[in-house]
C-alpha positions as CSV (number, residue, x, y, z in Angstrom):
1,X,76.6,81.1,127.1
2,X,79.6,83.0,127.6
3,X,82.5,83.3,125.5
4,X,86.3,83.5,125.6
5,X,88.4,86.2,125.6
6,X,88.9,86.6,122.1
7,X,85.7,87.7,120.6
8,X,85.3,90.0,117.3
9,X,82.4,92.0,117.7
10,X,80.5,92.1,114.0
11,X,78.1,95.0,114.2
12,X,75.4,94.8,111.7
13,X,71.4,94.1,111.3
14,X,69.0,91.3,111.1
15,X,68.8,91.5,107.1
16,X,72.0,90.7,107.0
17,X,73.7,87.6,104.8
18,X,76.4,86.1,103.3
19,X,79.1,89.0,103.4
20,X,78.6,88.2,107.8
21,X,78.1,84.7,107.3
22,X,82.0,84.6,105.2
23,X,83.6,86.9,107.8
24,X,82.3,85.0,110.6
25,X,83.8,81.7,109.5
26,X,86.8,83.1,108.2
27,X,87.3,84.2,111.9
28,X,86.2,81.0,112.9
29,X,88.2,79.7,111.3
30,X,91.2,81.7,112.6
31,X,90.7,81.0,116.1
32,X,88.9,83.8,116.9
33,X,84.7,83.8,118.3
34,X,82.7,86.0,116.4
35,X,79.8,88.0,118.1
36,X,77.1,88.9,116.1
37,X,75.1,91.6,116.8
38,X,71.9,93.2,115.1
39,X,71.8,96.6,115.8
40,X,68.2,96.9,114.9
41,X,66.5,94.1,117.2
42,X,68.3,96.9,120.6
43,X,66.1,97.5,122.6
44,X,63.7,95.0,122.0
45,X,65.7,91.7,121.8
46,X,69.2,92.7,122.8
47,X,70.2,93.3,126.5
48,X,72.9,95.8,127.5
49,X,74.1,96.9,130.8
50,X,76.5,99.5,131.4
51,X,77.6,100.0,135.3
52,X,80.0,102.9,136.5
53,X,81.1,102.9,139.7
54,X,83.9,105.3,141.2
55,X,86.9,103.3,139.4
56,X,85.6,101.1,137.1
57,X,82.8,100.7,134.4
58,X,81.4,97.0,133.3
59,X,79.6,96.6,130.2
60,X,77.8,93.5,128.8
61,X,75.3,92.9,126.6
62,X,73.2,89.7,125.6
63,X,71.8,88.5,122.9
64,X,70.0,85.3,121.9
65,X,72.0,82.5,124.1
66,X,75.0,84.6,124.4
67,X,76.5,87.4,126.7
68,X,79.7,89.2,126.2
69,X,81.4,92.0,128.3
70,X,83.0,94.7,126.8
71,X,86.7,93.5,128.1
72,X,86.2,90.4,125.9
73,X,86.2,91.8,122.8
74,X,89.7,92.2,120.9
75,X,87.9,93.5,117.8
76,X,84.7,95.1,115.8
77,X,83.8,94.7,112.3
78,X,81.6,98.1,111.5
79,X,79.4,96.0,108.6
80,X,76.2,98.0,109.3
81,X,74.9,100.0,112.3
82,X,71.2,100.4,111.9
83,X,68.3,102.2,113.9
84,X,65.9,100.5,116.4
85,X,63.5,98.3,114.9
86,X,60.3,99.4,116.6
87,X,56.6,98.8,116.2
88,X,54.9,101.7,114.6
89,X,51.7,101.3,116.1
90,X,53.5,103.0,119.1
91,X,52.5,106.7,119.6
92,X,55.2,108.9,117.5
93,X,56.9,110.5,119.9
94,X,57.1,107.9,122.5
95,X,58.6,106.2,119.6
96,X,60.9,108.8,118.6
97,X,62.2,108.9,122.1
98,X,62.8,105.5,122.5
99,X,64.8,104.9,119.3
100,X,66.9,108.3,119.9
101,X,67.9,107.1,124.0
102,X,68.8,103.1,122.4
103,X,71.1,105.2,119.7
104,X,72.6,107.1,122.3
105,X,72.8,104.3,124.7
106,X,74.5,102.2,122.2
107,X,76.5,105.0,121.2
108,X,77.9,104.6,125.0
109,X,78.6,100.8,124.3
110,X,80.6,101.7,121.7
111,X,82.9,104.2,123.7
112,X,83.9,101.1,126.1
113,X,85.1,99.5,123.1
114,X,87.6,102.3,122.3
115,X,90.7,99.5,123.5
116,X,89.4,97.0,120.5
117,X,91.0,97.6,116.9
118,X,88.1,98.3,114.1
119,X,87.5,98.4,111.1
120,X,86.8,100.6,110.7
121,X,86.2,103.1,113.7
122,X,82.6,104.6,113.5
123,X,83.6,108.7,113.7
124,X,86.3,107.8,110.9
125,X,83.4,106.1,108.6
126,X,81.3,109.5,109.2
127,X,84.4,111.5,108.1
128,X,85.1,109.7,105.1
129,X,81.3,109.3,104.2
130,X,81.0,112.4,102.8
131,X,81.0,113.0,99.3
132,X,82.6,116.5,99.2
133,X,85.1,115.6,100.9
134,X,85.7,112.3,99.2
135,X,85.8,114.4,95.5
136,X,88.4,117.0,97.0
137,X,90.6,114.4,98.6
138,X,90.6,111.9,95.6
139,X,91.8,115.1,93.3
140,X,94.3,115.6,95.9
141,X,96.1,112.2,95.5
142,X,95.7,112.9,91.2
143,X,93.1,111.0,91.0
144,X,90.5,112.0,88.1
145,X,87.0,113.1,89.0
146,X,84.2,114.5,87.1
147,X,83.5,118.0,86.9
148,X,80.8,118.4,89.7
149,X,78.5,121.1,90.6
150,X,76.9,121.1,93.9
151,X,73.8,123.6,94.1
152,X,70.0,124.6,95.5
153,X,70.4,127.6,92.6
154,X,68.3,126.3,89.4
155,X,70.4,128.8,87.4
156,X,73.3,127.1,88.3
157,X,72.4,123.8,87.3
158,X,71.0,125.2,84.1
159,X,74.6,126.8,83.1
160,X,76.1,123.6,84.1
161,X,73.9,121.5,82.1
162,X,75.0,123.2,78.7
163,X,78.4,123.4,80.2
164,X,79.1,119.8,79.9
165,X,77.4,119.4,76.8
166,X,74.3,118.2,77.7
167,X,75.7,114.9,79.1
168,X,74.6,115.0,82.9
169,X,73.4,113.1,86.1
170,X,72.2,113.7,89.0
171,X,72.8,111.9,93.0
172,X,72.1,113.2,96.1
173,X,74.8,113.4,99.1
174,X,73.4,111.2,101.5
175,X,70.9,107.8,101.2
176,X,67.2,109.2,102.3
177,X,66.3,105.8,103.4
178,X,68.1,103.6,106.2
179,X,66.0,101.2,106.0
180,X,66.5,97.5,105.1
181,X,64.7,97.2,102.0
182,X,65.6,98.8,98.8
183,X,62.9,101.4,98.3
184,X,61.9,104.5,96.0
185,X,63.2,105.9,99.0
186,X,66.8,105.4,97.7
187,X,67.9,107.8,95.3
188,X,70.8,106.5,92.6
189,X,72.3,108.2,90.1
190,X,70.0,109.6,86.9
191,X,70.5,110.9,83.9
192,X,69.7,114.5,83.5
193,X,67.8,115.8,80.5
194,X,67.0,119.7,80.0
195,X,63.3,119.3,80.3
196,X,64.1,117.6,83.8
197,X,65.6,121.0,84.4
198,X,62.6,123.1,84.0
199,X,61.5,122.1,87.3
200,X,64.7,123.1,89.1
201,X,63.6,125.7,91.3
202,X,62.4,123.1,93.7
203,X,66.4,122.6,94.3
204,X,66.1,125.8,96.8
205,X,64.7,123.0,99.2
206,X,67.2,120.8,98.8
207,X,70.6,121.6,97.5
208,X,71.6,118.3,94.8
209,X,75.1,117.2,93.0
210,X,75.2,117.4,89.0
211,X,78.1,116.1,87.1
212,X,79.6,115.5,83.9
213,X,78.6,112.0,82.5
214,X,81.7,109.8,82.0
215,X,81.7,107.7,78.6
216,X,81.9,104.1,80.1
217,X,83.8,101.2,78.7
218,X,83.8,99.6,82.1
219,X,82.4,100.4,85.8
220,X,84.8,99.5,89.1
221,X,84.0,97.9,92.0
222,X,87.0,98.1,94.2
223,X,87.1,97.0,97.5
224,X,90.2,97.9,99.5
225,X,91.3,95.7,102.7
226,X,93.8,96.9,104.7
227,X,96.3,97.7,101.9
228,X,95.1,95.0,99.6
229,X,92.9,95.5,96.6
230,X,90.3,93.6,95.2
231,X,88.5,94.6,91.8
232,X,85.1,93.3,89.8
233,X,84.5,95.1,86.2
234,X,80.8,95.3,84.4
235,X,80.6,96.0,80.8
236,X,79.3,99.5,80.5
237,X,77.1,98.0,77.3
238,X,75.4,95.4,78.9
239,X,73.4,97.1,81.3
240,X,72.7,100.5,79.3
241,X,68.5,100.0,79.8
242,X,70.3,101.5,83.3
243,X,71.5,104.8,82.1
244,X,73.6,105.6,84.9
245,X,73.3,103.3,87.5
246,X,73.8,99.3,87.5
247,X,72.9,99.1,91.7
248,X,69.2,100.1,90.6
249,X,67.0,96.6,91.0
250,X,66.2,94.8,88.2
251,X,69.4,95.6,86.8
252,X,70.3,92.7,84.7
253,X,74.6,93.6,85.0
254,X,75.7,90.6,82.8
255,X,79.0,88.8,84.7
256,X,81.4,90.3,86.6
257,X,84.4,90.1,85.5
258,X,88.7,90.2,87.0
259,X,90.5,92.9,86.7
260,X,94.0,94.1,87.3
261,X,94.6,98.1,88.2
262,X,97.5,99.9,86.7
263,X,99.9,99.8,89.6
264,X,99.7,103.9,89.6
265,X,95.9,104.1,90.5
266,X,96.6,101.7,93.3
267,X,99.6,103.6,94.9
268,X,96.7,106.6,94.5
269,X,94.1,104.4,96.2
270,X,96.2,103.7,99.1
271,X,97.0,107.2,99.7
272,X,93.5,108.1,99.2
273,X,92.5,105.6,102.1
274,X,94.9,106.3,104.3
275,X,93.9,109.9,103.8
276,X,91.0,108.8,105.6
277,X,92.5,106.5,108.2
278,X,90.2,103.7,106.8
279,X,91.4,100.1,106.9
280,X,87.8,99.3,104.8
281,X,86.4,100.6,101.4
282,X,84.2,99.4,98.4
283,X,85.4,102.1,95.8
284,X,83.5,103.0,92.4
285,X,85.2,103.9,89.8
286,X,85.0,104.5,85.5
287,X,86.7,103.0,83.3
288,X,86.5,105.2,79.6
289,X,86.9,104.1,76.6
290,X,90.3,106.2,76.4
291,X,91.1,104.0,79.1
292,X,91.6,106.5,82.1
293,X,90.2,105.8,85.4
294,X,87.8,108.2,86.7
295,X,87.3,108.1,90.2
296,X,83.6,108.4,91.8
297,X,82.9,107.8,95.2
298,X,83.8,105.3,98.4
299,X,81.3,103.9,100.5
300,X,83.4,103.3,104.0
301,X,81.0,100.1,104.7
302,X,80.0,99.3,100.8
303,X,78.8,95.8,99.5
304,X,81.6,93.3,98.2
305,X,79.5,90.2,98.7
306,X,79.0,89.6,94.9
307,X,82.8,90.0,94.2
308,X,83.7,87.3,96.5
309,X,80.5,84.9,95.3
310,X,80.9,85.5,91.6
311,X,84.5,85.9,90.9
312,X,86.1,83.7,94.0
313,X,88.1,86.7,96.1
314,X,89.3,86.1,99.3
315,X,87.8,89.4,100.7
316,X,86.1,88.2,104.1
317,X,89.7,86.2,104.6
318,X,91.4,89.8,104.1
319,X,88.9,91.1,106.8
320,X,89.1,88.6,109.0
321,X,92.8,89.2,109.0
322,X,92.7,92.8,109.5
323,X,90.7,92.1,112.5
324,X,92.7,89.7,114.5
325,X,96.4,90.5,113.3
């Protein structure tokens, strides 16, 4: 089946539910056909072409009962690109090889859609995914941020530990698992104590972030649209059994709850994303006791789907309409 003319590409992976499901309809909804497209079942059940000839290129690519060319689509939604799905039983590095050429082949599709308008644009997500960056940036705009210590020097983490009082945790940079289920794998933010410390020479293998604990009255999860800002708010108290994190499973969270951000920190937010060039971003922040807003980290393609379901806000609507307008 082929579609019109006005089709928004939605880039994302077989696990994938609800947050698509909204943004799809919401486009429906607006007149415009969205394309899904599971990153993870290329090779092995999506079909792409790509055909250069002295003047022109075509691209197309199928995928169930429909087939798109590149010239159709007005728009892409960057939900979630994810590596080829292939069986393991293959030999490693035939496997290896296959999953690095469909990554680089699909890195080509994307290229023909460089005329489309996305959100957000896949080199400006890798930009703005770094942590470092994200830290020196937010202080830039006067944002607050924790005192933070990156290091692979044991030493160093020792001084630090004492420097902040003994109140401490501990995340990596990146996510060491891409993979669609929720593993050990993925690392979230611990607390620190100093016998945890003792063992720190291991950090000469891998360098690690340590920062100041923030007392909590409330944790911030701010998603950002296109200049418009919606917020969900935990109570710190009710998920302490978490120490530091309330994304680890089994997390019982309590409800989320509305809240409104001084109109300061969102002037700061939107200079923060725009910053970054990002029309997209699912924010965390802290809210103290003091009541000052400490800024922690942005994940360019973050979750938002229990914001919308538990509290009622319009996000896919806001996405849909950064897509199309």
């Amino acid at each position: 089946m082929h579609l019109s003319r006005d089709v928004v590409l939605l880039i994302t992976h077989s696990g994938d539910f609800f947050t698509i499901d909204r943004v799809a309809e919401a486009l429906s909804k607006k007149g415009a056909q969205p394309f899904r497209l599971d990153t993870d079942k290329f090779p092995l059940e999506v079909q792409l072409t790509a055909h250069f000839d002295k003047s022109k290129s075509y691209h197309t690519i199928e995928y169930g009962n429909q087939s798109i060319s590149t010239e159709q689509v007005q728009a892409v939604w960057t939900r979630r690109n994810w590596e080829p799905k292939l069986s393991q039983e293959l030999a490693p590095k035939f496997r290896e090889a296959c999953v690095r050429e469909s990554k680089a082949t699909l890195d080509g599709f994307w290229d023909s859609l460089k005329g489309a308008k996305w959100v957000d644009d896949l080199e400006r997500i890798d930009y703005a995914s770094n942590k470092l960056r994200q830290l020196r940036i937010a202080s830039e705009v006067g944002f607050v941020i924790p005192q933070t210590l990156v290091t692979n020097k044991a030493q160093a983490a020792r001084e630090f530990f004492h420097q902040v009082n003994g109140k401490m945790v501990s995340k990596l940079l990146t996510a060491l698992s891409h993979s669609m289920e929720y593993t050990s794998f993925y690392l979230y933010t611990n607390t620190v104590k100093e016998e945890d410390l003792q063992d720190a020479e291991s950090l000469r293998y891998c360098p690690m972030v340590f920062q100041e604990q923030i007392p909590k009255q409330q944790e911030l999860r701010v998603v950002y649209v296109n200049g418009n800002v919606f917020v969900g708010a935990l109570n710190a108290d009710v998920y302490a059994a978490a120490k530091a994190d309330w994304r680890k499973p089994g997390v019982e969270v309590g409800a989320w709850q509305h809240h409104q951000l001084p109109d300061e920190i969102v002037r700061r937010l939107q200079a923060f994303m725009g910053k970054f060039g990002l029309s997209f971003g699912s924010l965390d922040f802290i809210l103290t006791p003091s009541g000052e807003y400490v800024f922690l980290e942005n994940n360019p393609v973050g979750e938002w789907g229990m914001l919308e379901k538990d509290l009622d806000l319009p996000i896919s609507y806001a996405i849909a309409d950064a897509l199309i307008s």
